[in-house]
C-alpha positions as CSV (number, residue, x, y, z in Angstrom):
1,X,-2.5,-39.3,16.4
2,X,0.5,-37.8,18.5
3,X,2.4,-37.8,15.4
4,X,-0.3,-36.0,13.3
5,X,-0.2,-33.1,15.4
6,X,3.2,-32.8,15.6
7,X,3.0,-32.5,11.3
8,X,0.7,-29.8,11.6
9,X,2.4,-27.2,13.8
10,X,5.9,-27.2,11.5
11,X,4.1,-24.8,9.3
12,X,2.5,-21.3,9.6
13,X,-1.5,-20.8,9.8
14,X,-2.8,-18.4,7.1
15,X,-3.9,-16.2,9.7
16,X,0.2,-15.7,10.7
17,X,1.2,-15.1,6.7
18,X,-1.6,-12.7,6.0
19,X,-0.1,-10.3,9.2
20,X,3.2,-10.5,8.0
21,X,2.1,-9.5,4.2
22,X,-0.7,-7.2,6.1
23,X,2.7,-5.7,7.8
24,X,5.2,-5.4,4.8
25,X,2.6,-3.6,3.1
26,X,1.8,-0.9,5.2
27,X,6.2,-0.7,5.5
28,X,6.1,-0.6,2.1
29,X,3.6,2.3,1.6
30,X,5.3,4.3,4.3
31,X,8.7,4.1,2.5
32,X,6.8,4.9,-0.9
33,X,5.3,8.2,0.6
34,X,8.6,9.2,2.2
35,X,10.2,9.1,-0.9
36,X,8.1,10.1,-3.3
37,X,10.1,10.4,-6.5
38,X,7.5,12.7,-8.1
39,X,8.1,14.9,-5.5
40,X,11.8,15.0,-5.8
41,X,11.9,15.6,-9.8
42,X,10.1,18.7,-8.8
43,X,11.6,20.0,-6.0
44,X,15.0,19.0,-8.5
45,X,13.0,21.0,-11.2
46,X,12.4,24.0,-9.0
47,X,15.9,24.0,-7.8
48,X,17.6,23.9,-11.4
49,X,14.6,27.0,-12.4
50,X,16.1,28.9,-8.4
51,X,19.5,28.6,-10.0
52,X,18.6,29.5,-13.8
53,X,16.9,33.1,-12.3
54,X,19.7,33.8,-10.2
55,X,22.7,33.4,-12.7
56,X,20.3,35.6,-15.6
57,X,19.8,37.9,-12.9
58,X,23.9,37.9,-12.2
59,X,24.2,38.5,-15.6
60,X,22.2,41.3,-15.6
61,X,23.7,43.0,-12.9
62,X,27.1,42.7,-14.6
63,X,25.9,44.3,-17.7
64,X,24.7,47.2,-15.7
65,X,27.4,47.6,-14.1
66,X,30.0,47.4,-17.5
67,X,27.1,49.7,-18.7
68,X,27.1,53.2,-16.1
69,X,23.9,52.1,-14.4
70,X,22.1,51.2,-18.0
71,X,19.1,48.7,-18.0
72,X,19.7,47.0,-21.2
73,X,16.6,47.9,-23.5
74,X,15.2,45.2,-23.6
75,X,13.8,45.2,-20.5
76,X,10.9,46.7,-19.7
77,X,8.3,48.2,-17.2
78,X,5.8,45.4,-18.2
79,X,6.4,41.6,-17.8
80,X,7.4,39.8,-20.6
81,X,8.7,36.3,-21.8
82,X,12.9,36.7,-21.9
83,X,12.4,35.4,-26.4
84,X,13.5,35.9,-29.2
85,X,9.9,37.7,-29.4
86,X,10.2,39.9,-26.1
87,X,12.6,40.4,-24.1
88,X,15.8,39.2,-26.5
89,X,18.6,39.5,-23.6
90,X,20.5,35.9,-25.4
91,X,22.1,37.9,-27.7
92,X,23.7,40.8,-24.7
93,X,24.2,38.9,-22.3
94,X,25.8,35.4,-24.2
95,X,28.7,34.8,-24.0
96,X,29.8,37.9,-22.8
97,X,28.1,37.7,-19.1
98,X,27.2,34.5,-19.2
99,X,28.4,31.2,-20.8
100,X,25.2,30.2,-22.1
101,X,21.6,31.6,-21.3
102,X,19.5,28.9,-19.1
103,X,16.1,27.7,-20.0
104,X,13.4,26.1,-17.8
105,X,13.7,22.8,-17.8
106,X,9.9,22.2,-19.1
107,X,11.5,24.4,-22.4
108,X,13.6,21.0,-23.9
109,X,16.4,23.5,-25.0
110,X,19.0,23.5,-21.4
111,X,21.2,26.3,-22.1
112,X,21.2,28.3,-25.6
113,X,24.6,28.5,-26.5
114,X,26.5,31.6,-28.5
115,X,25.4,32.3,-31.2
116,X,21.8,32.4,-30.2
117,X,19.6,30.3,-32.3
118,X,17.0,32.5,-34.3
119,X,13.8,31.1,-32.1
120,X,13.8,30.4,-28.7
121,X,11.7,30.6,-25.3
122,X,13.4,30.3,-21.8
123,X,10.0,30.0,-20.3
124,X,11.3,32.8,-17.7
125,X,9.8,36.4,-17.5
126,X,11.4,39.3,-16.9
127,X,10.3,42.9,-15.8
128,X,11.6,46.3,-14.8
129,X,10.2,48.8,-12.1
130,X,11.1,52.1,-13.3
131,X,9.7,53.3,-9.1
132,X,12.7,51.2,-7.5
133,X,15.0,50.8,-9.9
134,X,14.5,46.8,-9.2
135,X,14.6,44.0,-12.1
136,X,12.6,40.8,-11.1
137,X,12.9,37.7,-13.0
138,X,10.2,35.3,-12.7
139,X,9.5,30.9,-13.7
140,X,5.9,31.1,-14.0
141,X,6.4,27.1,-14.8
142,X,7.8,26.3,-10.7
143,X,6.0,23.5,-9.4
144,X,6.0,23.4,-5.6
145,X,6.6,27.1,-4.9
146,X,6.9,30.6,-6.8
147,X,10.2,31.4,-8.3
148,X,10.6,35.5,-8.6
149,X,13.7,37.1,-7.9
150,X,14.3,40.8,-7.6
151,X,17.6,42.8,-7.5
């Protein structure tokens, strides 16, 4: 009998192997929400579309300035998609001002490089207020936060 009892305490109980899955579990769901990858492509997303207004808003500024205080044409007092459709600013600003004109990363095209292809969509807005003198380029497509820039 002695040696029968001895055989059953070597192992664990169920009770003891349910805690310690019960316990890596709740570890394991802690680590998943601090992570979060979903989160992390879009805040990566939203960085790449902080970075994309700021260097077609550098751009800008640089042709303004080679241009005496000119707005290029383009632009205008009412918002409007920066396309071959709208607000065509590829073909001024490329590569003169800018290597390469950046598109949202939702748009599947990265950079358009010189030439500028016939059709194409940045997924960025741009628009001109003729009261401040102030050019504002928006991502209507940012995930976490709004994207808008104005210089």
């Amino acid at each position: 009998m002695h040696k029968l009892l001895k055989q059953n305490q070597k192992g664990f109980t169920l009770i003891e192997i349910l805690v310690v899955i019960g316990i890596i579990a709740v570890l394991a769901a802690i680590v998943i929400i601090a992570i979060n990858p979903a989160r992390q492509f879009r805040q990566a997303r939203d960085s790449q579309r902080t970075s994309n207004v700021n260097a077609i808003l550098n751009a800008i500024g640089q042709y303004i300035a080679d241009n005496k205080g000119e707005i290029p044409a383009e632009i205008t007092d009412s918002e409007q998609s920066i396309s071959n459709t709208d607000a065509d600013l590829c073909s001024i600003l490329v590569p003169t001002y800018i290597p390469a004109l950046p598109a949202d990363p939702e748009a599947d095209i990265g950079l358009l490089p010189y030439p500028c292809p016939g059709n194409y969509d940045t997924l960025y807005t741009i628009i001109a207020s003729s009261s401040i003198g102030r050019i504002t380029v928006k991502a209507p497509k940012a995930e976490l936060s709004t994207i808008e820039v104005t210089r």
